[in-house]
N, C-alpha and C positions, 0 to 999 in steps of 0.2 A: 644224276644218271649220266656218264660218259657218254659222249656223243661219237659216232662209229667213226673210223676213218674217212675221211673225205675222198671218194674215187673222184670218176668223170665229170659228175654233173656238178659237183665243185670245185674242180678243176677248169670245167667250163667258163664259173661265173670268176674264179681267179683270176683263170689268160683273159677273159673278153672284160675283167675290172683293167691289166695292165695294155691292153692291146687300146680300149677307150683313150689312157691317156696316151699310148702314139698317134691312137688314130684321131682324137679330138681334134687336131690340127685338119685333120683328113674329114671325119663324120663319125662313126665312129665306125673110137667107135664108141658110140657114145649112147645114153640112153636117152630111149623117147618118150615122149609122152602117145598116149594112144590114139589112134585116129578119132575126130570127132563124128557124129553120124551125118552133118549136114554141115562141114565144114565148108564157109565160103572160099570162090577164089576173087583173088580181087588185084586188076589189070591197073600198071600204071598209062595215067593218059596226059600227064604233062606235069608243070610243074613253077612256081613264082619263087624269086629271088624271098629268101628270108631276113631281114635287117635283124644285126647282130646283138643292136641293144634294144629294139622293141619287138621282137620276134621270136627271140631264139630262144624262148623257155615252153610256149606254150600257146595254145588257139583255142578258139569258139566259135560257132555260130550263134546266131543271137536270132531269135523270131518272131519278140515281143520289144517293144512295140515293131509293126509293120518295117520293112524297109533297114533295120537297122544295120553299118558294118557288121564283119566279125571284129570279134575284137583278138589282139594277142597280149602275149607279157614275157616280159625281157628285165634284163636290167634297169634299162632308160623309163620302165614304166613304171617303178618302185615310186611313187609319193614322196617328197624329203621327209615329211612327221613323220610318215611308218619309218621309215630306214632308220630316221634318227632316236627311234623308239629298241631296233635293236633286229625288227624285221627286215632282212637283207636279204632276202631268201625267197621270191614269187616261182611258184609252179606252176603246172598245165590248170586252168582256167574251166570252166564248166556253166553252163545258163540254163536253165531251166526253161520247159516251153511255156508257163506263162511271163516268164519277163526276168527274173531273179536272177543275177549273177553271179557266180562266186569265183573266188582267188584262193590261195592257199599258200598261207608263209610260214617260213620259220625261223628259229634266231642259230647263232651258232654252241650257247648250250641254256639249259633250263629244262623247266619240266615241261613246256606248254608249247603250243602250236595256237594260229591265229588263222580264222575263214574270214576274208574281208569282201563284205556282201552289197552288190549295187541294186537297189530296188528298181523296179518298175518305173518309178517316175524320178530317178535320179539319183536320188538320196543313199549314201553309205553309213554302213555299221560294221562292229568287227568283234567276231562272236572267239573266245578264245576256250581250248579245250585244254583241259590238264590231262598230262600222259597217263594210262593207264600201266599195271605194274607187267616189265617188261616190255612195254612201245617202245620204238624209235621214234626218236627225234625228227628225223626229218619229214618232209610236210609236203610228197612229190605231185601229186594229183587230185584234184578231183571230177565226179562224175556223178549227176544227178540222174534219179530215176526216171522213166517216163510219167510215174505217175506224180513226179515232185516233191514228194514230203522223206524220200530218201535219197540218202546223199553217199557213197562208195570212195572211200579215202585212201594210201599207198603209200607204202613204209618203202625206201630203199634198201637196196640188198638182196640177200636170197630169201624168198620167204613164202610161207605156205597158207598166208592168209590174203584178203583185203578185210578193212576195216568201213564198217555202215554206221553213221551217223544219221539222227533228224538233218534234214535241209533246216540251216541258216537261217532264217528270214520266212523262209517257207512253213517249216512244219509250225505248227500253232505252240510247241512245248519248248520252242528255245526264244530266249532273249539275250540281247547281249550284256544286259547285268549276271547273268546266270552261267555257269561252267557248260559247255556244251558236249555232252557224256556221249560216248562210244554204247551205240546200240543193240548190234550185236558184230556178226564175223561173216564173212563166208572164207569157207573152209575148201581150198584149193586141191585135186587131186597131183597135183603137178607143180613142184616146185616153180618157182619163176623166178628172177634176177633184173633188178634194176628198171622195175618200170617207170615210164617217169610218164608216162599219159594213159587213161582210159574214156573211152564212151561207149554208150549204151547205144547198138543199134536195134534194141528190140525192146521189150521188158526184161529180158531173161538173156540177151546176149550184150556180151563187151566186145571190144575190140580194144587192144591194147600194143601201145608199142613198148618195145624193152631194148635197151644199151647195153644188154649180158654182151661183156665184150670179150665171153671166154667161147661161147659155143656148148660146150657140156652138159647142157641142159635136153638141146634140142637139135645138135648137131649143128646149128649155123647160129654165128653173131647176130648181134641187132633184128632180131627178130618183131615180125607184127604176129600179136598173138588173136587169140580168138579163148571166151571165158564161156561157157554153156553153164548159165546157174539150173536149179535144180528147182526153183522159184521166184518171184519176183520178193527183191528186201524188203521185208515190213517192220525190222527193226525190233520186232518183238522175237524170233526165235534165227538159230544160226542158219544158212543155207549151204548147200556144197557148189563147186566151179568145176568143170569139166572144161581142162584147158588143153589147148591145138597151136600147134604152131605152124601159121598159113603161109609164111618168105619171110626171104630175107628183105630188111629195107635198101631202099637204092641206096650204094655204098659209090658216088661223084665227085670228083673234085679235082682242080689242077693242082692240087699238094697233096702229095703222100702223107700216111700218117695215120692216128685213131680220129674216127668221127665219132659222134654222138646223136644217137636218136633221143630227139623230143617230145615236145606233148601231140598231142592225135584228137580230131575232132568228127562226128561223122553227122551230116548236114542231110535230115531225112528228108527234105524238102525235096531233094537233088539226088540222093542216095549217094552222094560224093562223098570220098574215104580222104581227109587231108593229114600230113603226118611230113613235123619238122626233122630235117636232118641237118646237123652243124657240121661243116667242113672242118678238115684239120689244118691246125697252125693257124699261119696268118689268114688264109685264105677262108677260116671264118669271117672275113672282112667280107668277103667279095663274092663266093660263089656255095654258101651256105642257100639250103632251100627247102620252100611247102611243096608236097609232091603230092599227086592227087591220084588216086583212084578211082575206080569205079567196080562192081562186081563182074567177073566177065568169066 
C-alpha cells in the first residue's frame, strides 16, 4: 500500500533530523461544521519552552504511579533498537489512569503500525497492528479511554473517521505475540485534516489539535478541535463524533513561516488543556512551545 505524501508533520521530523545535525554542535468562505451544544471555551494562561528533539511530537500526563513526570516524545526520544528496526516515526503519546503508557510509531512504508507500551512497573512491550483494507499508514495519535480498555487512534490527512482499538497492555484481549485488530470506528460528522493529538476530557468528549494548514474546513488554520461522541467506545459497535472547532492555536514566533500544531494532553487533575506548537524554520530551535489552557 503506497504510503501518502509526506506534508508537515514529515517535513517536521525531516528539517529537525537536518537542523539536529547543525544544531548538534549547538543542542539540538468557507464551510462550517455546526455549533456544538456545550462547546467549551478554553483561555490561554501561559506557556513552557518545547525542546525540539524531545518534545516536539507529542505529551502526557501520567497519574500512576503517584508523583510521576509528564512524559513527551520527539525525535531524541526514539530508542536506537526501535529506529534501527525501521520505527522512526513516534507520535502524540497517551497513559491511561491506572499507569499504562502508550506511544505510537510508524515506519516509512509496509502494512503495519506499532503501539509501544510502558507498564505500571516499568516494563515495555510492543504490540503491532496490521493495516486494515484501505488504512493509512501513518500512526499520528493516541488516546485512551477513561475507562481504559479503549484506545482511539488517527490516520493523517483529511478524514472522516477515528479508529478504536483494545488498549495495549490494558484490555485483557491483546498480547503482543498476537496482531492487535481495529475494533471498531467512530464515524465523524465533520471532516477533519491533519490531527496529530487527541485526549479524552470526559468519557465522551476529545479535544484534539489539528495542523489543517489550509483553513477550509473550519474557516481558520490549526485549529483546537472539540469531538462530542454519541457514546463512550466499547469497541464492540461503531459510534458517531459531533465535531466543533473551538480557536485557533497560538500562531508565535520570531521567524516567519508555517508552524506546526502538535500533540495535546488534558491533565483532569488540574483541568489544564497543554497543546505543542513548533515554530517555523530555524527558530524551531529556540522559541517552539507547550501552551496551556484552562476552560474560561
Amino acid at each position: 500500500m503506497p504510503l501518502r505524501p509526506r506534508p508537515a508533520r514529515e517535513r517536521c521530523h525531516a528539517a529537525l533530523t537536518g537542523l539536529v545535525a547543525l544544531a548538534t554542535a549547538t543542542v539540538v468562505t468557507l464551510s462550517a461544521a455546526p455549533p456544538a451544544a456545550a462547546a467549551d471555551t478554553w483561555t490561554e494562561v501561559g506557556s513552557d519552552r518545547a525542546d525540539p528533539l524531545t518534545e516536539s511530537q507529542g505529551l502526557t500526563s501520567v497519574e500512576v504511579p503517584a508523583g510521576s513526570p509528564n512524559h513527551y516524545t520527539g525525535i531524541g526520544t526514539i530508542p536506537a533498537d526501535v529506529n534501527s528496526r525501521g520505527w522512526n516515526h513516534v507520535g502524540d503519546p497517551d497513559a491511561s489512569y491506572d499507569g499504562y503508557y502508550v506511544e505510537p510509531y510508524q515506519r516509512d512504508s509496509g502494512t503495519t503500525k506499532m503501539f509501544r507500551v510502558q507498564a505500571p512497573g516499568g516494563g515495555w512491550s510492543e504490540y503491532v497492528h496490521t493495516l486494515s483494507t484501505g488504512e493509512a499508514l501513518n500512526n499520528s495519535w493516541v488516546a485512551i479511554s477513561p475507562g481504559g480498555q479503549w484506545m482511539l487512534a488517527g490516520e493523517y490527512g483529511t478524514m472522516n473517521r477515528l479508529l478504536v482499538f483494545p488498549t495495549p497492555g490494558v484490555n485483557p484481549g491483546t498480547s503482543p505475540s498476537a496482531n492487535l485488530p481495529q475494533a471498531s470506528t467512530v464515524n465523524l460528522d465533520h471532516a477533519v485534516r491533519d490531527v496529530q493529538g487527541c485526549d479524552f476530557s470526559s468519557p465522551t468528549r476529545l479535544l484534539c489539535s489539528s495542523d489543517d494548514p489550509a483553513g477550509t474546513l473550519f474557516g481558520i488554520t490549526k485549529p483546537l478541535l472539540q469531538v462530542d461522541l454519541s457514546a463512550e467506545p466499547n469497541g464492540t459497535a461503531d459510534v458517531s463524533g459531533h465535531v466543533t472547532a473551538l480557536r485557533q492555536l497560538p500562531l508565535r514566533s520570531s521567524c516567519s513561516g508555517t508552524f506546526e500544531a502538535e500533540g495535546i494532553d488534558y491533565d483532569r487533575r488540574t483541568g489544564t488543556l497543554r497543546v505543542v506548537v513548533v515554530s517555523p524554520g530555524f527558530c524551531v530551535l529556540t522559541d517552539s512551545k507547550t501552551y496551556r489552557f484552562t476552560r474560561g
